[in-house]
DRENTITOR-286222 format. One line per 10 residues: number of its first residue (from 1); for each residue x, y, z of N, C-alpha, C. Coordinates in Angstrom, 1 decimal. Layout:
BEGIN
NUM) X:Y:Z:X:Y:Z:X:Y:Z; ...
END
This chain:
BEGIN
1) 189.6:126.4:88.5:190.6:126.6:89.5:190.0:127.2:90.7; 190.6:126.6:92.2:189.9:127.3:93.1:190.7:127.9:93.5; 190.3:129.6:94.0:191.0:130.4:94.0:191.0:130.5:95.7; 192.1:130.7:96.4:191.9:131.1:98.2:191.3:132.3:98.1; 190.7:132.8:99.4:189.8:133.9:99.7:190.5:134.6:100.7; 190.8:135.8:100.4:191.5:136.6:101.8:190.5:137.0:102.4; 190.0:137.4:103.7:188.8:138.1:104.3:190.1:139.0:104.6; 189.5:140.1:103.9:190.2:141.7:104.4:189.0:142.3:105.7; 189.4:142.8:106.4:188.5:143.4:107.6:189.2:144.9:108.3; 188.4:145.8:107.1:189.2:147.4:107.1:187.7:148.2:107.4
11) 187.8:148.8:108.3:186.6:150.0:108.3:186.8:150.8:107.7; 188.2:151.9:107.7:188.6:153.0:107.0:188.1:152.5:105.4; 187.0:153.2:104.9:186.6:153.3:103.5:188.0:153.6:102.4; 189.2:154.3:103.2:190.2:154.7:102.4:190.9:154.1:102.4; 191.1:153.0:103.2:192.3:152.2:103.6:191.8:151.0:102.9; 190.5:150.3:102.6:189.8:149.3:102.1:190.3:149.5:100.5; 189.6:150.9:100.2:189.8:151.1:98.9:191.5:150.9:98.5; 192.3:151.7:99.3:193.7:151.3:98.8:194.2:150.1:98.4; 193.8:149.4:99.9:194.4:147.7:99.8:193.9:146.7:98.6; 192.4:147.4:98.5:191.9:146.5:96.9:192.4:146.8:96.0
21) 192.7:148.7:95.5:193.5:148.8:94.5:194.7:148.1:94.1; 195.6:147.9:96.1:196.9:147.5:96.0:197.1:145.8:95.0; 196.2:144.9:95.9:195.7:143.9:95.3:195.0:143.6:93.8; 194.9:144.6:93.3:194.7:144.9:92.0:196.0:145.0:91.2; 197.2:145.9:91.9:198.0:146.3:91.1:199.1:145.0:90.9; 199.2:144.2:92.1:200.3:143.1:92.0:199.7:142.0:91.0; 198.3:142.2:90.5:197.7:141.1:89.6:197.8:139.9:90.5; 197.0:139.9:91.3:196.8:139.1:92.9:195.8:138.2:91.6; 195.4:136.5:92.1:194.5:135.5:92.1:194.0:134.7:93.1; 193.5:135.8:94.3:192.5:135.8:95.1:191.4:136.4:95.1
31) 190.4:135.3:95.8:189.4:136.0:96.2:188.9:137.0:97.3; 189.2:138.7:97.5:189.0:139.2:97.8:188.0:139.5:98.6; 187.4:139.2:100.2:186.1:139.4:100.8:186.8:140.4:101.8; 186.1:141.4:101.3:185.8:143.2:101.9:184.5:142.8:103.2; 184.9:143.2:104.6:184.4:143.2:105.3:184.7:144.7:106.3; 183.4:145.5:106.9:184.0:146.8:107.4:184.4:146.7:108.9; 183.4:145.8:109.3:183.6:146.0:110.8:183.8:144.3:111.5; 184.0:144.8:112.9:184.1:143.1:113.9:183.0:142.3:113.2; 182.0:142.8:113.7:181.1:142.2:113.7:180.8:141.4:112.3; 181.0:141.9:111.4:180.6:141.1:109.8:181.6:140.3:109.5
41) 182.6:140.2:110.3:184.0:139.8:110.4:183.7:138.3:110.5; 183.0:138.5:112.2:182.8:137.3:112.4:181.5:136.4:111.9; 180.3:137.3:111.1:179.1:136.7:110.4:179.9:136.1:109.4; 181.0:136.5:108.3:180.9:135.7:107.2:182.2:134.7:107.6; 183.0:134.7:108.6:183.8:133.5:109.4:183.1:132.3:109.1; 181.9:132.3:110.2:180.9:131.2:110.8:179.3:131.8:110.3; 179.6:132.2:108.6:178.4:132.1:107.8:177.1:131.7:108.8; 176.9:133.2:109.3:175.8:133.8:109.9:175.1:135.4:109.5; 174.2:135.4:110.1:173.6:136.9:109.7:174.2:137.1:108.3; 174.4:138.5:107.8:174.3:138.9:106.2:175.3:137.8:105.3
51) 175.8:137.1:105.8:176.7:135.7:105.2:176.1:134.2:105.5; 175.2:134.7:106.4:174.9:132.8:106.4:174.8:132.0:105.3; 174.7:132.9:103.9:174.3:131.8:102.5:176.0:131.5:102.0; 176.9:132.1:102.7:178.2:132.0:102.4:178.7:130.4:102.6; 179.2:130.0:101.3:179.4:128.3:101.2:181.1:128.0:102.1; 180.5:127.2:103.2:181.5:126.7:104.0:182.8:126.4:103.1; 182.9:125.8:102.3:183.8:125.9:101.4:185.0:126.9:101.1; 184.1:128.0:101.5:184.8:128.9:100.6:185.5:130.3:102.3; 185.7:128.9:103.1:186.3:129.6:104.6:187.7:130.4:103.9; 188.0:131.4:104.8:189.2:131.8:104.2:190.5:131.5:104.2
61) 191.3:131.6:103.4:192.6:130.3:103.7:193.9:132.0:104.3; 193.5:133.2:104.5:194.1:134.2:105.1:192.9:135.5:106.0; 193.2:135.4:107.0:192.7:136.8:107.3:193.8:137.7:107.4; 193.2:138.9:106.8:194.1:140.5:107.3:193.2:141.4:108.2; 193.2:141.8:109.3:192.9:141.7:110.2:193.2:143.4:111.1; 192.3:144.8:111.0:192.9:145.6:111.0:191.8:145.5:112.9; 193.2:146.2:113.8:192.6:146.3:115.3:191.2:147.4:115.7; 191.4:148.2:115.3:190.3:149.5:115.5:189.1:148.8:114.9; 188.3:148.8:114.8:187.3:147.7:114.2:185.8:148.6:115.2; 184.8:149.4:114.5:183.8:149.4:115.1:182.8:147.9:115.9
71) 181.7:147.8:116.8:180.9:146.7:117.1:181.7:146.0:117.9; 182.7:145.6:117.2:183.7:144.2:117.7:185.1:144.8:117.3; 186.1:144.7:118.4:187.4:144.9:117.9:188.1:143.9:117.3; 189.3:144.2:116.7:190.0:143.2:116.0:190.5:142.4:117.3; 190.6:142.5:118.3:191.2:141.8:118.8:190.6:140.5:119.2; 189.0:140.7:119.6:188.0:139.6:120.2:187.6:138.8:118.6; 187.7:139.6:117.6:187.6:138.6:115.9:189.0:137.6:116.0; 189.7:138.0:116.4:191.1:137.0:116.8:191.0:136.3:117.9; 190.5:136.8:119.1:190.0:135.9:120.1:189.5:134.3:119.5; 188.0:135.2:118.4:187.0:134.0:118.7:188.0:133.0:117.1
81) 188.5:133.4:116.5:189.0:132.8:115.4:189.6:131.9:115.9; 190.9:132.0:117.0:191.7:131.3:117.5:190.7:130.0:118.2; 189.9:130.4:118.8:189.1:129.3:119.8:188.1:128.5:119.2; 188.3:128.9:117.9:187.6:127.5:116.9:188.4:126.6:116.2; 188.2:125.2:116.4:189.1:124.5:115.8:188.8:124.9:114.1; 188.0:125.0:113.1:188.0:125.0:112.1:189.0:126.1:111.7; 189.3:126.9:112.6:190.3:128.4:112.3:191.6:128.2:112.9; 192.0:127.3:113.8:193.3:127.1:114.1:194.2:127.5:114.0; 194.5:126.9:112.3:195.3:126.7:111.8:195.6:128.5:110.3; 194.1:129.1:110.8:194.5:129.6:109.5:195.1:131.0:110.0
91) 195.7:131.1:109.1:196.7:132.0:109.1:196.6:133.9:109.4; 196.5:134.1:110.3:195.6:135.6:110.6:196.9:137.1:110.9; 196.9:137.6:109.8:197.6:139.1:110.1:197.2:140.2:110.8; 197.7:140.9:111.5:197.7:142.0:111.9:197.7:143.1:111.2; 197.1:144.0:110.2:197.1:145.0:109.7:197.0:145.9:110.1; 197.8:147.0:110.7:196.9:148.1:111.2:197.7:149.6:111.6; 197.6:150.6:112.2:198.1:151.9:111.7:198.8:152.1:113.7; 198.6:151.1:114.2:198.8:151.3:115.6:200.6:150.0:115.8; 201.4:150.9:116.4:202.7:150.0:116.4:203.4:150.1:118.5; 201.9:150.4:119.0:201.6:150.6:120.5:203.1:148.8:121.0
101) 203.3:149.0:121.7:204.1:147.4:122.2:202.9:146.4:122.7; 202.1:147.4:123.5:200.8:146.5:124.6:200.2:145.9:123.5; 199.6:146.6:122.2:198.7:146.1:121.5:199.6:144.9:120.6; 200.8:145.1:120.0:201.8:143.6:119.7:201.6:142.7:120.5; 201.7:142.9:122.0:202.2:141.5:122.8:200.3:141.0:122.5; 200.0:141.8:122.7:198.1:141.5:123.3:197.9:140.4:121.6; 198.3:140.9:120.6:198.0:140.5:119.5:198.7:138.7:119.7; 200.1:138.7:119.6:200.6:137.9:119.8:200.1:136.8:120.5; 199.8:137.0:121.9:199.3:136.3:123.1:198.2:135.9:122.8; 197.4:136.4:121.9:196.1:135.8:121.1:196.4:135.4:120.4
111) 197.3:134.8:119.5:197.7:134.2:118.3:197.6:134.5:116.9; 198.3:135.6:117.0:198.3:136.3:115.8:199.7:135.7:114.8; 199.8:135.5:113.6:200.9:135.2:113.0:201.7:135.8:112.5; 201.6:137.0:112.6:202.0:138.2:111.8:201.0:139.6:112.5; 202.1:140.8:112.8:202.1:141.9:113.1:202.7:142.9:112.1; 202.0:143.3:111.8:202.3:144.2:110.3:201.4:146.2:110.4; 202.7:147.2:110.5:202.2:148.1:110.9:201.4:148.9:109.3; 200.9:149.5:109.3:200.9:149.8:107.6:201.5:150.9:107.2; 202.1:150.4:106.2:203.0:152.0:105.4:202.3:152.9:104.9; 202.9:153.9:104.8:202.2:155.0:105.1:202.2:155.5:103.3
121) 203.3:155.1:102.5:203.4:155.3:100.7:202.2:154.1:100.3; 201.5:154.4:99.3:201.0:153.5:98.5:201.5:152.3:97.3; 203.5:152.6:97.0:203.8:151.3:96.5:204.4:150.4:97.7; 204.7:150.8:99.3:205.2:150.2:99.9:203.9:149.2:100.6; 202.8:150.1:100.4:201.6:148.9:101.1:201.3:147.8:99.9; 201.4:148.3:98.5:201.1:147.0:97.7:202.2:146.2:97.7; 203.7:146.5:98.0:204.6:145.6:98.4:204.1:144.2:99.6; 204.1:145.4:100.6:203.7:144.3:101.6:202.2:143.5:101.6; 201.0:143.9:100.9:200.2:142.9:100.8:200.8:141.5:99.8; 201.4:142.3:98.6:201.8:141.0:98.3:202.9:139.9:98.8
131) 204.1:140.3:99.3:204.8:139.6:100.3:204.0:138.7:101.4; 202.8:139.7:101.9:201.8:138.9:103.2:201.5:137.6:102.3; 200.4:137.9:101.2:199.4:137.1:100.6:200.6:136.0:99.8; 201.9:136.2:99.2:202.6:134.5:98.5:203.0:134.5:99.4; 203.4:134.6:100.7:204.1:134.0:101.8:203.5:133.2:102.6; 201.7:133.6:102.6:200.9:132.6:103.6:199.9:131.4:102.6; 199.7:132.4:101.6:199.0:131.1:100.6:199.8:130.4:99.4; 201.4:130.8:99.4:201.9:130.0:98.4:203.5:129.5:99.0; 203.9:130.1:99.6:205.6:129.2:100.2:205.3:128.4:101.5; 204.2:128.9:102.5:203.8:129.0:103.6:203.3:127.4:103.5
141) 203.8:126.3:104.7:203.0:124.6:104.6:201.9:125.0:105.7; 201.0:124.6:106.0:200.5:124.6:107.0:199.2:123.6:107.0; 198.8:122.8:108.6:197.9:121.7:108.4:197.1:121.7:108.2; 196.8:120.2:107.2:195.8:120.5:106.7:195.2:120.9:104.7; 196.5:121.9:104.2:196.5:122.5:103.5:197.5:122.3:102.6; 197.5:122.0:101.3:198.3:122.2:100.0:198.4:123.7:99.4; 200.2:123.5:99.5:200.5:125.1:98.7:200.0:124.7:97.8; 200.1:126.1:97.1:199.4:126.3:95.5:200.7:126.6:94.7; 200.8:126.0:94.0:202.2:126.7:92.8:202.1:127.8:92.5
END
């Protein structure tokens, strides 16, 4: 079975670890890629530097997408996502602890599909990753792409 790949892109070591636990606890059947900063964000995107052995195949069918981002901000990883056709289409969340208006529209106007602030309880963030993750990889059509039952 081939499983979709979320690329998670969390610096906070504590917020990384949560979201994986979180993703642990809903008994998720994704493949989870933990990435810390902009920068590695965009190496395992377009399988370069510490990812270039990363099999094109295995692009990710979600990004979750946190703004604060050492190297590279989230926002220019959504810049350059958007302005590749191979990324178009894929589906990219906003995760993040900032609920600023400037930074929504700014998100938005880059092409974000989703703005999602993060809760602050640990069963309301495993709520919402799993709501994010069957909404965009299993009810969600999008081109290109067959839901998964």
């Amino acid at each position: 079975m081939n499983r979709d790949t979320i690329l998670l892109v969390e610096d906070d070591p504590d917020e990384a670890e949560l979201a994986l636990f979180g993703f642990g606890q809903i008994g998720h059947h994704y493949d989870i890629q933990l990435v810390r900063n902009g920068e590695e964000a965009l190496e395992f995107l377009f399988a370069t530097g510490r990812h270039a052995d990363r099999a094109t195949e295995r692009a990710p069918s979600l990004v979750i997408l946190d703004l604060d981002l050492p190297r590279v901000s989230g926002f220019e990883v959504l810049r350059q996502i958007r302005s590749t056709p191979e990324y178009r289409y894929t589906p990219v969340v906003i995760l993040t602890t900032s609920d600023e208006q400037s930074d929504i529209l700014q998100g938005y106007q880059l092409g974000v599909n989703s703005y999602l602030c993060k809760p602050v309880d640990f069963e309301s963030f495993a709520d919402l990753l799993q709501q994010v993750s069957e909404y965009w990889l299993s009810t969600n059509t999008q081109p290109g792409r067959r839901r998964n039952p």
